[in-house]
C-alpha positions in Angstrom: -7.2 -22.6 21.0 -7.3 -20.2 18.1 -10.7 -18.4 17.3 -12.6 -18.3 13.9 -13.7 -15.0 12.2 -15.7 -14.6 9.4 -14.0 -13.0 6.9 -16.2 -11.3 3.5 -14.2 -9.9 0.7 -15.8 -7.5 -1.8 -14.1 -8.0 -4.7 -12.5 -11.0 -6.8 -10.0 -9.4 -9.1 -6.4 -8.9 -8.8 -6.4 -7.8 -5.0 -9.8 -9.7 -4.5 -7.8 -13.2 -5.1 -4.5 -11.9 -3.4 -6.5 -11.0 0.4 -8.5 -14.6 -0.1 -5.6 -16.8 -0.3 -4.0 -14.8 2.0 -6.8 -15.2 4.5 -6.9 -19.1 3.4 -2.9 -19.1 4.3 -2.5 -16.6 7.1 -3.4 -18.5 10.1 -1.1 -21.5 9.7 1.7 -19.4 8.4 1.6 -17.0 11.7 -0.3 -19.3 13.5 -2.6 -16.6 14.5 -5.1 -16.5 17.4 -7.6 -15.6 14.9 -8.3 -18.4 12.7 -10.1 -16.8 9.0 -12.8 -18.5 7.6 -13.7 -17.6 4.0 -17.3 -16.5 4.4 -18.4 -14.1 1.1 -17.7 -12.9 -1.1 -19.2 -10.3 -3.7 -18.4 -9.7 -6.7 -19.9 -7.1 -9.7 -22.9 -9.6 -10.6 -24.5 -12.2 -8.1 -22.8 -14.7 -11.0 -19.5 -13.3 -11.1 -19.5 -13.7 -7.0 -20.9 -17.3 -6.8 -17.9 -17.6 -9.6 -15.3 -16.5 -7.5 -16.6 -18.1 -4.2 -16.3 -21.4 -6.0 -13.1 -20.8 -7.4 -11.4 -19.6 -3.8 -13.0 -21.6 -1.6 -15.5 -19.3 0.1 -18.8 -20.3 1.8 -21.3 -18.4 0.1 -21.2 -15.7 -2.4 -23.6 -12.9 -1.5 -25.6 -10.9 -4.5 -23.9 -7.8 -4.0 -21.5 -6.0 -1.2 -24.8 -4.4 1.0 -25.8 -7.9 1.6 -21.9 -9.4 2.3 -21.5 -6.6 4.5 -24.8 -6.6 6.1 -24.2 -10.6 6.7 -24.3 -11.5 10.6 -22.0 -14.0 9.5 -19.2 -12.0 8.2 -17.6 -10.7 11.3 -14.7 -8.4 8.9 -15.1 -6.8 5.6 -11.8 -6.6 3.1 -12.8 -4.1 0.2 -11.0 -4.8 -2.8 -13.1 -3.0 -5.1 -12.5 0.1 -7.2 -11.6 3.1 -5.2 -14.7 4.9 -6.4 -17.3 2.3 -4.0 -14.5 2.1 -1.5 -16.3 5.2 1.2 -19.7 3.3 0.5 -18.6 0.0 1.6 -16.6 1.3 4.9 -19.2 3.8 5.7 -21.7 0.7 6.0 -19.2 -1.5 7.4 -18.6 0.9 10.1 -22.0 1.7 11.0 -22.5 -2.3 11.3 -19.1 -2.0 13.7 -17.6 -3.9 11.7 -13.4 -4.3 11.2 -12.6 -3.1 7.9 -9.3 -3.4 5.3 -9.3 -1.2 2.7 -6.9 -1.0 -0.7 -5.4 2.0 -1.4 -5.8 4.3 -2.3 -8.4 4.9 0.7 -10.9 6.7 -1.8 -11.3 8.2 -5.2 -10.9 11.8 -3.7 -9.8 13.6 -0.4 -13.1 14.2 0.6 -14.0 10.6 0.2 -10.7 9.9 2.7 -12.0 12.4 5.4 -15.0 11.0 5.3 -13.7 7.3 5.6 -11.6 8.4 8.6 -15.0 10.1 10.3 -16.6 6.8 10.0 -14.2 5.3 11.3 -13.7 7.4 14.5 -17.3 7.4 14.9 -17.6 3.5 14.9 -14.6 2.8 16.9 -13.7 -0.2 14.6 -10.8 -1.5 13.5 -9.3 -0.2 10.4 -6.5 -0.6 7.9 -5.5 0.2 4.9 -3.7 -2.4 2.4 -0.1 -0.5 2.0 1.6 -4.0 1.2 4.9 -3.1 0.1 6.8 -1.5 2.8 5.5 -4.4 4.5 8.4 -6.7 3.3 11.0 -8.0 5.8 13.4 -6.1 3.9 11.7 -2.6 3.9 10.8 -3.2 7.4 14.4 -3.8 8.3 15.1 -0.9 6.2 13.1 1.6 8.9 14.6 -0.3 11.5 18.1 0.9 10.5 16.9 4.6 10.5 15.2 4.2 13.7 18.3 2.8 15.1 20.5 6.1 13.7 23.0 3.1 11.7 23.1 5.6 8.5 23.4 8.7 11.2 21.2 11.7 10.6 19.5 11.6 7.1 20.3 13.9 4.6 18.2 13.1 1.6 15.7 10.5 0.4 15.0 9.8 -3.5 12.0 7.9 -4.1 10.3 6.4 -6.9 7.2 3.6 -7.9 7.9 3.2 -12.1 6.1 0.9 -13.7 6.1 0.5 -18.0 2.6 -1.4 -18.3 1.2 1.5 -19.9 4.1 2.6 -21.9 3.6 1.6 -25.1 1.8 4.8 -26.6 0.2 2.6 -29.2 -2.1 0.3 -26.7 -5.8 0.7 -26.8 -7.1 2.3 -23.9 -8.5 0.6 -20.8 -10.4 2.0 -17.7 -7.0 3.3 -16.2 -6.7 6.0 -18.7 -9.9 7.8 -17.6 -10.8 9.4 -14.9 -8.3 11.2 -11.8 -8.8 8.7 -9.4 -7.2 5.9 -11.9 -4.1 7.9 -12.9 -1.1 7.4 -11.9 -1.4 9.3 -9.0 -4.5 7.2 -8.0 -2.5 4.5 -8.5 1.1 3.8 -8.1 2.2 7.6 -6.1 0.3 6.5 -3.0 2.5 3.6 -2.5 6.1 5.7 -2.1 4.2 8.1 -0.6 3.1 5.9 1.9 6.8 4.0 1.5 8.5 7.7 1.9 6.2 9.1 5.0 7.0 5.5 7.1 11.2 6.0 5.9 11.2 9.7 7.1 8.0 11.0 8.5 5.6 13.2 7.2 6.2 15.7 3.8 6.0 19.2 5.0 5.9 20.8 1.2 6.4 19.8 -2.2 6.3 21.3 -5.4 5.4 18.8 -8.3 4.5 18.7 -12.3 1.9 16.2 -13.6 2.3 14.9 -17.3 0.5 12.7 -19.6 2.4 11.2 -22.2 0.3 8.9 -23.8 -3.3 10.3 -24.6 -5.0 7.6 -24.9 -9.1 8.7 -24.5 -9.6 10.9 -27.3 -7.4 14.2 -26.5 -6.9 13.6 -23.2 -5.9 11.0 -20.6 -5.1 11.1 -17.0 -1.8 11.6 -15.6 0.9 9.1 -16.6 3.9 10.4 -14.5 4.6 13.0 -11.7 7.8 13.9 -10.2 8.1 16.0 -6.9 10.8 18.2 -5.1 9.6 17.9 -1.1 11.3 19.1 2.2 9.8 16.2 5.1 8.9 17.8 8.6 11.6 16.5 10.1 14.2 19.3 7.8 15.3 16.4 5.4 15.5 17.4 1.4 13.8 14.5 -1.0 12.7 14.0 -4.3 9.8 11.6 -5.4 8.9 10.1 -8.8 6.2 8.3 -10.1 5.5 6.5 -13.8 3.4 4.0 -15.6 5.1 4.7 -18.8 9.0 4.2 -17.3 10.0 1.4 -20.3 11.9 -1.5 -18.5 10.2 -0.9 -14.9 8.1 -3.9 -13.7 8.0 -2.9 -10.2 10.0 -0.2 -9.6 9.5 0.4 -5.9 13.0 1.4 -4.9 15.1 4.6 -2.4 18.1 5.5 -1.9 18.6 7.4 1.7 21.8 9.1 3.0 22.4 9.9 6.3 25.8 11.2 7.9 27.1 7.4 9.1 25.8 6.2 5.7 23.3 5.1 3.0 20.5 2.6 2.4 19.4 1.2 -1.3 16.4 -0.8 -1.8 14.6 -1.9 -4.8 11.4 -4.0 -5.0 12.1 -6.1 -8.0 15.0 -7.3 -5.8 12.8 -7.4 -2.2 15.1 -9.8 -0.4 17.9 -7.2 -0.4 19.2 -4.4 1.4 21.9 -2.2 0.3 23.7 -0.9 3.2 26.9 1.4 3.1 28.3 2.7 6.4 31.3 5.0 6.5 33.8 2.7 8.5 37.1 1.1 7.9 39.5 2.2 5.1 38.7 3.9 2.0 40.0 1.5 0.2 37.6 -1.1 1.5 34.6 0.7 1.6 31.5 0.2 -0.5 27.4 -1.1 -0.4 27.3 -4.8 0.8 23.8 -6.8 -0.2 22.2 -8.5 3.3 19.7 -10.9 1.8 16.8 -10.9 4.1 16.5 -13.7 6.3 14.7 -15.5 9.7 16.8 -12.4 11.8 14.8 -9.7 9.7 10.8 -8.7 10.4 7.9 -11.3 9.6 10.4 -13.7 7.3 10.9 -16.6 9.8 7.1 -17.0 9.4 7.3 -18.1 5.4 11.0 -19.9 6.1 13.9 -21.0 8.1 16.5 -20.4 5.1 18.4 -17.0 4.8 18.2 -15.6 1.4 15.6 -18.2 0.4 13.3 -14.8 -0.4 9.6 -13.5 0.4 7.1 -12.6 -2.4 4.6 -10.6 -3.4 1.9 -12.7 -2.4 3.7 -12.9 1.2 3.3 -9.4 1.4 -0.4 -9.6 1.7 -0.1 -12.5 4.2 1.9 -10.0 6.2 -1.0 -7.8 6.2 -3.7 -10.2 6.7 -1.9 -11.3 10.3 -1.5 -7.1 11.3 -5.4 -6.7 10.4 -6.0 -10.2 12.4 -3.9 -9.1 15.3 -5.6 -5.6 15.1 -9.1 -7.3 15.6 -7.7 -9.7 18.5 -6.1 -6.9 20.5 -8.9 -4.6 19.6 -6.2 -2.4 18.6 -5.4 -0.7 15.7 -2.0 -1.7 13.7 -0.3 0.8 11.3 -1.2 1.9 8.6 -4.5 2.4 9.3 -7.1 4.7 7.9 -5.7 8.1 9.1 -2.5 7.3 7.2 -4.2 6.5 4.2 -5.7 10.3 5.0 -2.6 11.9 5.1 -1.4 9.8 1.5 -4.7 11.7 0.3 -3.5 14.8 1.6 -0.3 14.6 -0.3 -1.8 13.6 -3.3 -4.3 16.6 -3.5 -1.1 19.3 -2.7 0.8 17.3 -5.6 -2.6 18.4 -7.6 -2.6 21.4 -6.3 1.0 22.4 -6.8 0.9 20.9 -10.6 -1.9 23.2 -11.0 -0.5 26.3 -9.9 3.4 25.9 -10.5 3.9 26.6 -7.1 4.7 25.1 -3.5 2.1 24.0 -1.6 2.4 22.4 2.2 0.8 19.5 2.9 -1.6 20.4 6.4 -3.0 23.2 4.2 -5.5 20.1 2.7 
């Protein structure tokens, strides 16, 4: 007989709702052993959280997130908060032993990662970090197929995560444009970094340039794109792009890999497609066939029996509500978890670094 846990989330905006009807939905659509029960929630007033627990369906809303996560009741903390309270909440979580998911990126700085992954060494807990999108059943076929050697050895990954919500130059401002941690590179780069380093392992060096396009705070703005030469650990040549000004992008999560057998394609605003070329058969009848994701592929036959039917966004996070669920009822930890999140921040800081200088920088040097 499945097993409630008390699940608090800190948080009620974009991500806040997405991990509470995820939590609501996850245990019939897995039909997990762990059964979530929507105990707090917190939001930025004690009115805004009694808001959101009546508009989701949780139990209580607590006055602020010291008293959700110090709450005997909630048994697992989500934090879907700004980055900058992100270490706060785990550190407490994790001192309470407590099982924690975190958003991305894991904190506002590097520091804040290292000390995330402390705490969490030191507790023992359970940990993950909210990497949703190469959690579809199509990307997750997608590192199946490498795994497997079906597109031989690879011999170059392109990456890229373009957006266009902040491309028009003449929109006012909003809380994204100030500050490092909500750039670009706080924002959208840690997701194909995440998406590049589970395709092909980790980046060994990189040398990348920072721009801002649109200054939007006075003179100055964060970083609007970032573009990257790399070379990964395991000898393979990529290049990675990143852009919240890319006009026409809505969700341009999307790589092309090419390997000595063949290729793979994927973009996100198409997720229930792969893009697979092998280098078989005549010339003449050679090209990329689409394989529409279906029950065969990871996690899909959960949401539906129907090939090509399609997975969405909001399935994503279902998909990572069951790993975090599983993680607690195994007692252990399913990827990505914190020390991943780490190595994003890693990347991130020699991407800084490398901007700054105009030079390569490898990644273990941070």
């Amino acid at each position: 007989m499945a097993k409630e846990i008390g699940i608090g989330i800190v948080g009620g905006g974009y991500m806040g709702k997405a991990h509470a009807v995820a939590m609501a939905a996850v245990g019939a659509t897995f039909e997990t052993g762990l059964r979530p029960r929507l105990e707090m929630v917190a939001g930025s007033t004690p009115e805004s959280g009694q808001r959101l627990a009546e508009k989701f369906g949780y139990r209580r809303a607590a006055k602020n997130w010291q008293e959700l996560v110090a709450d005997p009741a909630v048994e697992a903390v989500v934090i879907a908060s700004p980055q900058t309270t992100h270490r706060l909440i785990a550190e407490a979580a994790f001192a309470s032993k407590k099982p924690v998911l975190c958003e991305k990126p894991l904190g506002a700085s590097l520091d804040d990662a290292k000390a995330m992954v402390a705490a969490a060494r030191a507790s023992g807990s359970i940990n993950m970090i909210g990497f949703n999108y190469i959690r579809t059943p199509a990307s997750q076929f997608a590192r199946k197929l490498i795994e497997n050697g079906v597109i031989g050895d690879v011999t170059w990954f392109r990456g890229e995560h373009t957006e266009d919500f902040d491309a028009d130059p003449g929109a006012a401002p909003t809380w994204r444009n100030a500050g490092e941690a909500n750039g670009c590179m706080g924002d959208l780069a840690p997701h194909m970094i995440n998406a590049a380093r589970a395709l092909m392992g980790p980046i060994k060096e990189l040398n990348a340039e920072l721009e801002t396009v649109h200054a939007k705070c006075g003179d100055a703005s964060n970083d609007d794109q970032a573009h990257l030469m790399c070379r990964f650990e395991r000898g393979t040549m990529g290049h990675l792009y990143f852009s919240r000004v890319a006009s026409g992008r809505k969700m341009g999560y999307a790589y092309e890999i090419n390997g000595t057998k063949g290729a793979i394609r994927f973009d996100q605003e198409d997720q229930n497609a792969v893009f697979l070329y092998l280098m078989e058969g005549p010339e003449s009848q050679r090209g990329f066939r689409k394989i529409l994701t279906g029950p065969e592929h990871p996690d899909y036959l959960a949401f539906c029996q129907g090939a090509g039917h399609g997975t969405g966004y909001q399935d994503q996070i279902i998909i990572e509500a069951k790993d975090f669920l599983t993680a607690i009822e195994t007692g252990k930890n399913v990827w990505p978890t914190f020390e991943e999140g780490l190595e994003v921040a890693r990347t991130v800081a020699a991407i800084r670094e490398s901007d700054r200088t105009r030079s390569w920088q490898t990644v273990s040097d941070f």
